[in-house]
N, C-alpha and C positions, 0 to 999 in steps of 0.2 A: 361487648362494651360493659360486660360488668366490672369492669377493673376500674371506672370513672367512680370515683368518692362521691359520694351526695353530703353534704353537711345538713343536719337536724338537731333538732333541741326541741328537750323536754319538758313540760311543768305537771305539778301535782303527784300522786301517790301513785306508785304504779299498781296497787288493787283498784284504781279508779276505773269508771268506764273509759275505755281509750274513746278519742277523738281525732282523727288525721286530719289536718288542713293543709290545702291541697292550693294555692295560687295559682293565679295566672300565666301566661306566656310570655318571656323575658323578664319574669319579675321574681324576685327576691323572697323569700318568707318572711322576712321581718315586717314585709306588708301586712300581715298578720298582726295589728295595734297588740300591746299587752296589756294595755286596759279592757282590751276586749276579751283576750285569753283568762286575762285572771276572774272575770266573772264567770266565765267556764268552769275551770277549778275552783273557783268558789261554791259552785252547784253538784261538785263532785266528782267532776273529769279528768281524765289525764289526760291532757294534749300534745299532740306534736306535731310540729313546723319546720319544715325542711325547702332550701335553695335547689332549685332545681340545677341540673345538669347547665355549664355554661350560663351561671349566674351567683352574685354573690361569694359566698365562703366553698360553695363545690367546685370540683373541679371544669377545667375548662377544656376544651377537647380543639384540635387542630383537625377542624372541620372537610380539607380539603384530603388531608390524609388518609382521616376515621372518618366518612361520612355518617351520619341517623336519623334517623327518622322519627316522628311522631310515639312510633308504635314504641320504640326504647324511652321516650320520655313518659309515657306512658307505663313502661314494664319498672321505670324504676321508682312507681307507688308499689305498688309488689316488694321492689326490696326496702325499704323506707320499712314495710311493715314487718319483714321478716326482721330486719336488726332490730325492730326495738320489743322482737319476742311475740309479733304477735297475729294468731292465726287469722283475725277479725278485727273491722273497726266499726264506729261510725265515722262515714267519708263528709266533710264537709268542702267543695270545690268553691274556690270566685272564679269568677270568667273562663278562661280556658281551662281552669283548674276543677270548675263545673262539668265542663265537657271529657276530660279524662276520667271524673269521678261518675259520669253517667257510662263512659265505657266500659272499667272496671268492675261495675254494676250488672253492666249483663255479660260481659265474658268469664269471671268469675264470682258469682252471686253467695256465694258461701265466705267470702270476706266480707261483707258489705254488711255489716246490721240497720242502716239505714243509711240514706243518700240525704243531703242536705245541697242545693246548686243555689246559688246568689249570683245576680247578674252576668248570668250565661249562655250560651243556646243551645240549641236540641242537636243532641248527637246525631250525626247525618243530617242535617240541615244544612250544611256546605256551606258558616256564615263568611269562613274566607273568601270564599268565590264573592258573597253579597260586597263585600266590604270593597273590593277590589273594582267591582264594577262602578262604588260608588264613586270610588276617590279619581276614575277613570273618565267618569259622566256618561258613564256607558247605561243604558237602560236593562232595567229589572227583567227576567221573565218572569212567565204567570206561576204563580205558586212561592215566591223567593221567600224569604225571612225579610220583615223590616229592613230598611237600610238605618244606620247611623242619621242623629242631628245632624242638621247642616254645619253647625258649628264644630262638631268633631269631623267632615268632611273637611271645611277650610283649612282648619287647621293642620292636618296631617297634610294635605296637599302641600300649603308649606313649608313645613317641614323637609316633606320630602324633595325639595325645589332648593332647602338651603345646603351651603353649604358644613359638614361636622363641626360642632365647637370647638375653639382652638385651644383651649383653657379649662381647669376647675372651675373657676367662678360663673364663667358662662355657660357650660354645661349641665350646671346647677341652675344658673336661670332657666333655662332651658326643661328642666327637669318639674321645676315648681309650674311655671306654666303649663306644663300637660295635665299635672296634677289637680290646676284649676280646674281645668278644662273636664278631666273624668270624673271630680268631683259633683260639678253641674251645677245648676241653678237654683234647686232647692231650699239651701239653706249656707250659712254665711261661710266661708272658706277662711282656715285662718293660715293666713300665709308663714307667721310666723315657724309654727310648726311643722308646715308645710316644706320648708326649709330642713330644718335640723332636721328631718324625714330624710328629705335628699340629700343633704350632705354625708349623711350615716351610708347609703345605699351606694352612694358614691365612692366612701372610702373602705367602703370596710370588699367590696367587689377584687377578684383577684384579677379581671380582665373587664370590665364595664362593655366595650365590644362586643367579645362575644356573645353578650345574649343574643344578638340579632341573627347567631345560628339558630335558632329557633323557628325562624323564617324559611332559612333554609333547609331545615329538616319537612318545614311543609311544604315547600317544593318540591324535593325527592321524592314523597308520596301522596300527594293530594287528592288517592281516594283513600286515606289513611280509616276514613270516619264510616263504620257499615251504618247503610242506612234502611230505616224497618225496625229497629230494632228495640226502640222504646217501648214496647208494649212487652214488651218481654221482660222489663226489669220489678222485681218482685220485691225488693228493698221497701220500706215507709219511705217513702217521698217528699221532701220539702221544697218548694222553690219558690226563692227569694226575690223580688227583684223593686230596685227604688220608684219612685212614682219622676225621678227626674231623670232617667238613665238614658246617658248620651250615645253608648256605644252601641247597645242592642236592645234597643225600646221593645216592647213588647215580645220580645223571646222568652220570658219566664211564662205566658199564658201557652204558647206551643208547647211548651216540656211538660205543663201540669197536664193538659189536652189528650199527650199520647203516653205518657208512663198510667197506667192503672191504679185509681188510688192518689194520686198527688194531689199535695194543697198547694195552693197559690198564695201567698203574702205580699202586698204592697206594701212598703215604707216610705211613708210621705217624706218628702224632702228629700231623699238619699238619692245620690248621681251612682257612678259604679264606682266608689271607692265605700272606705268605713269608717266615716269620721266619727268625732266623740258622740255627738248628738245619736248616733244611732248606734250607738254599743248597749245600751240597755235593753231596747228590742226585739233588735236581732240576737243578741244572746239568751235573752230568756225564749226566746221561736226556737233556736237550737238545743237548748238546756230541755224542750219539753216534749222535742220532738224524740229527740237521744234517752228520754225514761225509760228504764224498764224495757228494752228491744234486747234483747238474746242477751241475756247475763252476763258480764264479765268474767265472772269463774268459771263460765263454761267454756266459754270461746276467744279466753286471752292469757297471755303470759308475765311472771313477773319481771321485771327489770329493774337495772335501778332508777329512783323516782328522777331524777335529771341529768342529762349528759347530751353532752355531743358525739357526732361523728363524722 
């Protein structure tokens, strides 16, 4: 599967310390705010943001043909890092982009200059299985992760009950109201932008669909996730998670718990997305956490300071 294109873009100097940001499942990198990025490179970073596999500007794969799995969405932070030259980063993951960047971390720990995870869960903690029981009404066993708000249970059950939008304009509605919805209740949602968000995500995607192979890559291997293994991750430690997070409430206190060394940060107000109100924040937690951790000239390459691919 490595002949699937990833598309990525770059900002800042490429002597900067690198930073890889690493998204979610089914989601696009432009999730990645650039007012949140440029305060990054304002502090001295070079950043890069890349579409995952079957989302966005990369390519998209006829799933029934090429089956994958996890472990290749996975393998393709490895190549993300090799194109852009570089032996190490600092891994910053959201949600499921947390949980590859906690993989990564202990299968190869010699890329990783530090982990950073924002509203995510602990690797080996099986939260798909949690989340499936929820939407199911199926009951928890003992030990499980959090379940989701009940309001992200409704909803997705919904969802899953309607029929696909028939239209742009409606799958754009569609799109803004999840958006409420991950945002959460913390603090005030502006739909306006919430919009032109989705419209961009919407248009600029080469198959909008396929993300939903993503699902199906976790069904192909749903013990994708080794579990034990956070204690073993030797990286500085960051994790992030909002004081209003809908999807995996109290999963950033399990990851600090079992990695050695991790700090824990609440941000009042924040749901699991990264609206304006919390880009100041969370990028100076990132910006201070990313000092000074294995050099750039020792452990990176140059490139040129922006491009695609």
């Amino acid at each position: 599967m490595r002949d699937v294109k990833i598309w990525s873009e770059e900002f800042g100097a490429a002597t900067d310390t690198p930073i890889l940001l690493i998204m979610g499942s089914m989601s696009q990198g432009i999730l990645w705010p650039e007012e949140f990025i440029e305060r990054l490179v304002a502090g001295g970073r070079r950043v890069i943001r890349y579409d995952h596999r079957d989302t966005g500007m990369s390519d998209t794969v006829d799933f029934a043909a090429r089956p994958y799995t996890w472990e290749d969405i996975k393998n393709d932070v490895y190549r993300v890092l090799d194109a852009h030259g570089l032996e190490s980063a600092h891994l910053v993951g959201h949600s499921a982009g947390g949980l590859l960047a906690q993989f990564v971390a202990v299968q190869r720990p010699e890329r990783v200059r530090s982990l950073t995870v924002i509203g995510s869960s602990p690797l080996g903690g099986h939260e798909g299985s949690v989340l499936m029981r929820a939407l199911l009404g199926e009951p928890q066993p003992p030990g499980s992760l959090p379940e989701p708000a009940p309001e992200f249970v409704a909803f997705y059950r919904d969802l899953m009950a309607a029929p696909p939008p028939q239209d742009r304009a409606t799958g754009i509605d569609g799109m803004v109201a999840e958006q409420r919805l991950l945002h959460g209740t913390g603090l005030p949602f502006d739909e306006t932008a919430a919009r032109e968000l989705q419209e961009r995500i919407y248009d600029r995607a080469r198959d909008l669909a396929a993300a939903t192979n993503h699902r199906l890559a976790a069904a192909a291997h749903p013990d994708f996730e080794p579990t034990g293994a956070l204690p073993r991750i030797k990286a500085p430690t960051l994790v992030i998670e909002g004081s209003h997070e809908p999807v995996k409430p109290g999963h950033g206190a399990v990851i600090a718990e079992l990695i050695p060394g991790a700090q824990l940060r609440i941000v009042a107000g924040m749901g699991h997305t990264l609206p304006p109100q919390v880009h100041e924040e969370v990028a100076a937690a990132v910006l201070a956490h990313t000092a000074g951790s294995r050099d750039s000239v020792r452990h990176g390459h140059s490139v040129n300071p922006r491009h695609d691919r």
